[in-house]
N, C-alpha and C positions, 0 to 999 in steps of 0.2 A: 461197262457191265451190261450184259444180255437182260431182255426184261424177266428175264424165266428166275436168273440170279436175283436181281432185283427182290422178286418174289420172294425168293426163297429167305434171304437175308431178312426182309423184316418178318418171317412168318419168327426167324428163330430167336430173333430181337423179342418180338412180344411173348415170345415160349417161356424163356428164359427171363422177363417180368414176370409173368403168370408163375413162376415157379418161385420169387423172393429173392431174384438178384437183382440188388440193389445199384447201386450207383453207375455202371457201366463195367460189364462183362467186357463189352463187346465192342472196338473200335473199325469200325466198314473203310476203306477205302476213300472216302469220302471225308472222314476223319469226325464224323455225325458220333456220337454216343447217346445211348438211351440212358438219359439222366435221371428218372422221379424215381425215389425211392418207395414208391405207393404201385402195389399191385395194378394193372390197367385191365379196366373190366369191359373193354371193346366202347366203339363209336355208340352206344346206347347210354350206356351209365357217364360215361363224357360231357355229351349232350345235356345231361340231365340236371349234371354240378355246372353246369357254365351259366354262369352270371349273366343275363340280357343288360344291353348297350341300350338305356332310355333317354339318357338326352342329347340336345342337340344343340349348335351352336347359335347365338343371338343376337341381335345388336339393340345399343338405346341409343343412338347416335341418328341423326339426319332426317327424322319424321317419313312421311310420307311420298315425297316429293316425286317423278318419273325420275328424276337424275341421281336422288339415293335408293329408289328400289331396284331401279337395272345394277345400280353399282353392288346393292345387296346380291340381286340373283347371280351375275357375271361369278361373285367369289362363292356361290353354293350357301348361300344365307338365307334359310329360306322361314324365321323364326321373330320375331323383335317386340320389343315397345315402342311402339310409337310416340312415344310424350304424352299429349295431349290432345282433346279436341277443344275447337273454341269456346272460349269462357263467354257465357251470357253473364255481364254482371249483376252482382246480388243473386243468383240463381243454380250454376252452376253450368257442368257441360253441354253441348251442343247436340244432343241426340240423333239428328240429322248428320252434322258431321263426322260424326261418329261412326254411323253405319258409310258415310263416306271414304273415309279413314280405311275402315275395314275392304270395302266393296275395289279400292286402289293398288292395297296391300293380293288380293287374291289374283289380278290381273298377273301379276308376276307369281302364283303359286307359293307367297308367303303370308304367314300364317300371322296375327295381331294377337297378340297374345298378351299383352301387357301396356298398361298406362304410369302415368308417372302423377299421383296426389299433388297438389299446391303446398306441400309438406316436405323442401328439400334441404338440402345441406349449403343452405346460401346465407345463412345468419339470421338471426332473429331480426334484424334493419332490414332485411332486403327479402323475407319469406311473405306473400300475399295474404297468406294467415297468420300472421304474427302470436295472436293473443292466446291461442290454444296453449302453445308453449309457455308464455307468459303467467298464464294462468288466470287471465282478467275474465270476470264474467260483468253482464251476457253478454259482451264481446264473440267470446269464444264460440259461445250456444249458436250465432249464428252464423259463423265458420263452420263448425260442427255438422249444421244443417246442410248447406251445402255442400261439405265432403258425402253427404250422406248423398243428397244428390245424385254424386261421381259415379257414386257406388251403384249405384239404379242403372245408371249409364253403361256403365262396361257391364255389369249383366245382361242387361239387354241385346248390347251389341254381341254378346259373347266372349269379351276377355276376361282372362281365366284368374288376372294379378294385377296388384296394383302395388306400386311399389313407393316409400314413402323414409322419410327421415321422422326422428324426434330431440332435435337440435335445437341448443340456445346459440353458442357457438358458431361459427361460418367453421369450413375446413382448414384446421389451420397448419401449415408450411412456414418456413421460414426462408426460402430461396430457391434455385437451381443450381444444380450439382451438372458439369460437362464433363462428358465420357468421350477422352479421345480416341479409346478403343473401341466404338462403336459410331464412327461419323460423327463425332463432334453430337451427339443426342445430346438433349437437356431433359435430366430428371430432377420431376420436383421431390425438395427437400425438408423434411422437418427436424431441427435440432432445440430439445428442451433447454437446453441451458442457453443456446442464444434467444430462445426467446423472452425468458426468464432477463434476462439484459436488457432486453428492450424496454421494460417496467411497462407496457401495457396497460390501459385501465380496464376495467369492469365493461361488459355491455350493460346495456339500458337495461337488462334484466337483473340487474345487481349481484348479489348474495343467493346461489341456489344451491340447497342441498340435494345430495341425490333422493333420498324420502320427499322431497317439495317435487323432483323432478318426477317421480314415478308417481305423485299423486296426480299429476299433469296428465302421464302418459296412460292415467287406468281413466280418466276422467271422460278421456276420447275415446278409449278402446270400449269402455262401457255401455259407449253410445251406437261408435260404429259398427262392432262385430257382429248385433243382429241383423244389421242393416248387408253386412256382407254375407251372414251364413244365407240369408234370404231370398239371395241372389246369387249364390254359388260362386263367391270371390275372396280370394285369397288377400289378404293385405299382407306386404312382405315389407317387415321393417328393416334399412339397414341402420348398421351399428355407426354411433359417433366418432367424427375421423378424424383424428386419431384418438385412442384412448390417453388421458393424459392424468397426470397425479392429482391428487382430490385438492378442489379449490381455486384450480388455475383460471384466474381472472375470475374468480367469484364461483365458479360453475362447475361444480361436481357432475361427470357426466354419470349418466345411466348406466354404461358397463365398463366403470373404473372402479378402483385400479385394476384389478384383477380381472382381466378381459372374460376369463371362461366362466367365471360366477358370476360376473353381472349377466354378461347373457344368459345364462342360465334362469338366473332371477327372473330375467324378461317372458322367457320362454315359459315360465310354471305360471305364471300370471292366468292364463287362461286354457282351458281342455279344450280346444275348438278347432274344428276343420280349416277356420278362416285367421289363425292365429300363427304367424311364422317368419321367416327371413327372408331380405335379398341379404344372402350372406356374401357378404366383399371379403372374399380372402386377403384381400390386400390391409383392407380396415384393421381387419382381425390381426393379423400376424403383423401390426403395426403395433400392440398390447404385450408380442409374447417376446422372450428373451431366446427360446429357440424357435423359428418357427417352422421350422422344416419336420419336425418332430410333435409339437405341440398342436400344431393345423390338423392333424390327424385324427384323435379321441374328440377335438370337439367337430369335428364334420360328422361321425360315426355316434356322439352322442345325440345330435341335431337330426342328422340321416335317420336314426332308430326312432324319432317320435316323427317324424316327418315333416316338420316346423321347416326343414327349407323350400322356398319355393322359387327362388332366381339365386344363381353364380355371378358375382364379379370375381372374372379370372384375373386377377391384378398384382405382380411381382414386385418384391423389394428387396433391398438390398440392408443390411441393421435388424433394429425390431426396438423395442420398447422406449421412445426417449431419442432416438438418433435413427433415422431413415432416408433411401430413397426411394424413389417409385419408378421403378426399370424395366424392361421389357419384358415376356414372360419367361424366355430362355434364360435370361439371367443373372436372374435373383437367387434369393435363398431357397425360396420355397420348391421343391420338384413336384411339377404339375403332372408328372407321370403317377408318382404316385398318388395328388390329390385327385385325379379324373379313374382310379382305381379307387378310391375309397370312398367315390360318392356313386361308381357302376355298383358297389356293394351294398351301398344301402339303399339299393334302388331309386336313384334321385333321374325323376324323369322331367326337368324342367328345362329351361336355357344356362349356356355357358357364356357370357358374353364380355368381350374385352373391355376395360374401363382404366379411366386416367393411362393413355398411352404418351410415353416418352416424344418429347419436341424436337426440331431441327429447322433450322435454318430454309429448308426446300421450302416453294409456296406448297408444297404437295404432302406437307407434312403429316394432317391427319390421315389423310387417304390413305397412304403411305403404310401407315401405321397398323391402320386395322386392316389393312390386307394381308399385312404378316403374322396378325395377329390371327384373324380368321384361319387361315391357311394351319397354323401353328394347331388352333384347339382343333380343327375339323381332323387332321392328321392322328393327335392322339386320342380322338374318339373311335378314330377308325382303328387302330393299329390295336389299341387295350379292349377294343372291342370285339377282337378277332380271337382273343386269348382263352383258351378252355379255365 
């Protein structure tokens, strides 16, 4: 076709929108149809409904090091948390280090954007703050003090998030699951009823109701969030992993059973700039019975107050009571559609791979999140392209 035709064909294409015909008049040669059913009101008013593409992909994996930031830049990763800077003990972080950290992170054109609290998802035996969760005082007070510390720290230095757990708990699985349709991967598994079989006892934390548990988690926030709003830092709580039925081994977690009301719950606790999520999709849709549907309304309820502040882009296969944790192509969840519902509520933070499926190769993490990288950078780009 001559460009003259060319021309002519879409002036009559967009004629014949402009005038209310609907789904396809008109099939070109090409076998292209003009499909929206909505009037087109030219490249101006287009532009104007089209959604801006804010975030970007992340990593919390490999610290600082030259050997993981070339590996971060080589795959277009130019965003992360870095963990931590060094613990002065009794005291808190390394303020020096810190701006080291950062000053490491820029040589490569990426950006520090996030630390990781002494507050993880390792068990209340194995977490360096124990007692906060515990609830032992003044134990806790001077835990307390020193998160507060942190928090002085990544202002300072300029990171924007910290990201933390409020777990009695370790994460708990019950095995791996091997997918011979994907190279023999090993995905970790959690199944309620075998764990339930195991008879398990109590941690050291005994008997905790979720009301014990959220006086725990207001007792901290009440301390640290002036300490955050102060210094312009986000603390992003993620959710208990997995959600599990009230009681199991003593410990009613925070957003059980019902995954979207606890967080919920969480979320109304405080009106506060520095009040919000590392939302782990994976955690999440580890609570729902659909998740591919349900992961939806609460990104879009959480997106609407702005409460999220970091993505784990993390797939599964199950959902409430029986899972695995698979790659992000797949699982249940369509990440196409999650990276459209969070370009919609304007979520300008990081996307970043987490708990990635095992194998056998020594090269297996690497491996992992280079596909994984590749994978989110892809559908930021492509959903990002979309009028």
């Amino acid at each position: 076709m001559k460009h003259s035709e060319n021309l002519n064909r879409r002036e009559a294409l967009i004629s014949m929108a402009k005038g209310g015909l609907g789904v396809a008049a008109v099939v070109g040669s090409t076998g292209s149809i003009l499909s929206s059913c909505k009037p087109v009101g030219g490249n101006a008013e287009v532009a104007a409904t089209k959604k801006p593409m804010l975030m970007k992909v992340g990593c919390q994996h490999g610290g600082t090091s030259k050997e993981n930031l070339e590996f971060l830049a080589r795959h277009g990763v130019f965003n992360m948390d870095a963990g931590a800077p060094k613990l002065i003990k009794g005291v808190g972080w390394d303020l020096d280090d810190s701006f080291a950290m950062r000053d490491a992170c820029e040589k490569y054109g990426i950006s520090l954007d996030a630390y990781h609290l002494p507050l993880s998802s390792a068990g209340i035996e194995r977490v360096s703050t124990p007692n906060i969760m515990l609830g032992k005082s003044p134990e806790r007070d001077r835990e307390i003090e020193m998160i507060q510390q942190m928090i002085s720290v990544a202002g300072k230095t300029g990171v924007k998030t910290l990201n933390y757990n409020t777990t009695i708990h370790v994460i708990l699985r019950t095995g791996r699951t091997i997918d011979p349709t994907r190279g023999n991967a090993s995905y970790s598994t959690w199944n309620y009823e075998e764990a339930l079989a195991r008879n398990e006892p109590n941690t050291i934390a005994g008997e905790v109701s979720i009301d014990e548990v959220y006086e725990r988690i207001t007792y901290l926030l009440d301390r640290l969030l002036p300490v955050a709003e102060e210094y312009n830092v986000q603390l992003a709580n993620h959710i208990a992993d997995p959600p599990a039925p009230v009681g199991y081994r003593g410990i009613t977690r925070w957003n059980s059973p019902d995954v979207f009301e606890g967080i919920k719950r969480f979320g109304r606790l405080y009106d506060s700039p520095s009040h919000g999520f590392n939302l782990c999709l994976g955690s999440t849709a580890e609570g729902l019975k659909d998740p591919r549907t349900e992961i939806l309304p609460i990104i879009k309820w959480f997106g609407d107050r702005k409460q999220i502040f970091n993505i784990h882009l993390r797939n599964i296969k199950g959902g409430y009571n029986n899972f695995q944790e698979v790659y992000p192509d797949n699982g249940d969840l369509n990440f196409a559609e999650v990276i459209r519902a969070l370009r919609d509520v304007g979520y300008d933070g990081m996307v970043m791979p987490d708990h990635i499926p095992q194998h056998e190769d020594p090269g297996s993490a690497l491996q992992g999140h280079a596909f994984a990288f590749g994978y989110i950078k892809a559908l930021i780009e492509v959903i990002g392209s979309e009028a």
